[in-house]
C-alpha positions as CSV (number, residue, x, y, z in Angstrom):
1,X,81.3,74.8,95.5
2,X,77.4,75.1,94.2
3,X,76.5,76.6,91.0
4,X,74.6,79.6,92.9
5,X,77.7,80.6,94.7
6,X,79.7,80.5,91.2
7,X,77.4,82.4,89.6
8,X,78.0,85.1,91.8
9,X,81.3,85.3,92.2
10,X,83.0,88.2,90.0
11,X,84.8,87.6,86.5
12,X,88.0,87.8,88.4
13,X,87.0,85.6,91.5
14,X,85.4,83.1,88.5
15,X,89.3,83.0,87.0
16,X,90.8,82.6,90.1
17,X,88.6,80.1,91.6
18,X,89.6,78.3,88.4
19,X,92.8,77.9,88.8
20,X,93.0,77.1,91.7
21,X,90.7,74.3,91.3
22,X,92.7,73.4,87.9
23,X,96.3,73.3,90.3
24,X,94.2,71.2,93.0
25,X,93.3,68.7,90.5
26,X,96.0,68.0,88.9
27,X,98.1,67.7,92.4
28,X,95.7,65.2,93.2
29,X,96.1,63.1,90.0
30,X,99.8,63.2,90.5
31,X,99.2,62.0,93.8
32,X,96.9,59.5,92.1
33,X,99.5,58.0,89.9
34,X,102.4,58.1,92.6
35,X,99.4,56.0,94.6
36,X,99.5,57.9,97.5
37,X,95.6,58.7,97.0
38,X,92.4,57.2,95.9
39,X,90.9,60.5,95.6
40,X,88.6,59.2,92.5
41,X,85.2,60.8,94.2
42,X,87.1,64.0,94.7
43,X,88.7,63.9,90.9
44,X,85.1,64.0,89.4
45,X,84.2,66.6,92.2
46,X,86.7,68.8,90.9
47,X,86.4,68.2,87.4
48,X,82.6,69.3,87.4
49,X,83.4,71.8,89.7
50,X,86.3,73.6,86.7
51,X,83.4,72.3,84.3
52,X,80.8,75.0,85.8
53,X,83.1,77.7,86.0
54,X,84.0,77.5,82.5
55,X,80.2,77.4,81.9
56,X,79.4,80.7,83.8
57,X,82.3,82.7,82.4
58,X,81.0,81.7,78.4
59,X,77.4,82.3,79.3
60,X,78.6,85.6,80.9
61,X,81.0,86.2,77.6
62,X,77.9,85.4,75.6
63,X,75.4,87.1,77.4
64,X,73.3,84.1,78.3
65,X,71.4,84.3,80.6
66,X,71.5,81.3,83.5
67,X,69.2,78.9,83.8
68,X,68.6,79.5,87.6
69,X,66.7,83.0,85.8
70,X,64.5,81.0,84.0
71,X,62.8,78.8,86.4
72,X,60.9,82.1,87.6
73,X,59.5,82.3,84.1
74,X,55.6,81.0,83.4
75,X,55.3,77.5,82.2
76,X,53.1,78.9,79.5
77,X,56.6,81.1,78.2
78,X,58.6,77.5,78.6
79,X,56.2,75.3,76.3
80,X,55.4,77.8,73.8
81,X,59.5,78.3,73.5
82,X,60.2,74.1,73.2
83,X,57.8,74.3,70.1
């Protein structure tokens, strides 16, 4: 899943899609260790995919605001920000 369709899912889609992508990765590490799959592309996959959705729901608890809203912002605002 991208990052722009996380970011709009809902608070309780967010949870949700979490675990379910938590219960999908770890059936395929068991799977992994039984060595019925070498699923290691798809264990990173899933991994950054859990790793995003926790990100959304803090910036959301902490009122952050994403970074896909602040590439519309002036380079001017960005520079004078870094210093």
């Amino acid at each position: 899943m991208e990052l722009a369709k996380i970011r709009t899912l809902s608070d309780e889609e967010l949870a949700h899609q979490e675990k379910a992508t938590s219960e999908q990765l770890f059936r395929l590490r068991f799977q992994v260790s039984l060595g019925q799959n070498d699923g290691v592309k798809k264990l990173r996959q899933l991994r950054k995919e859990i790793a995003q959705i926790k990100t959304v729901a803090r910036e959301r608890e902490l009122g952050i605001i994403g970074s896909a809203d602040h590439a519309s912002e002036p380079a001017e605002t960005k520079k004078g920000a870094a210093k």
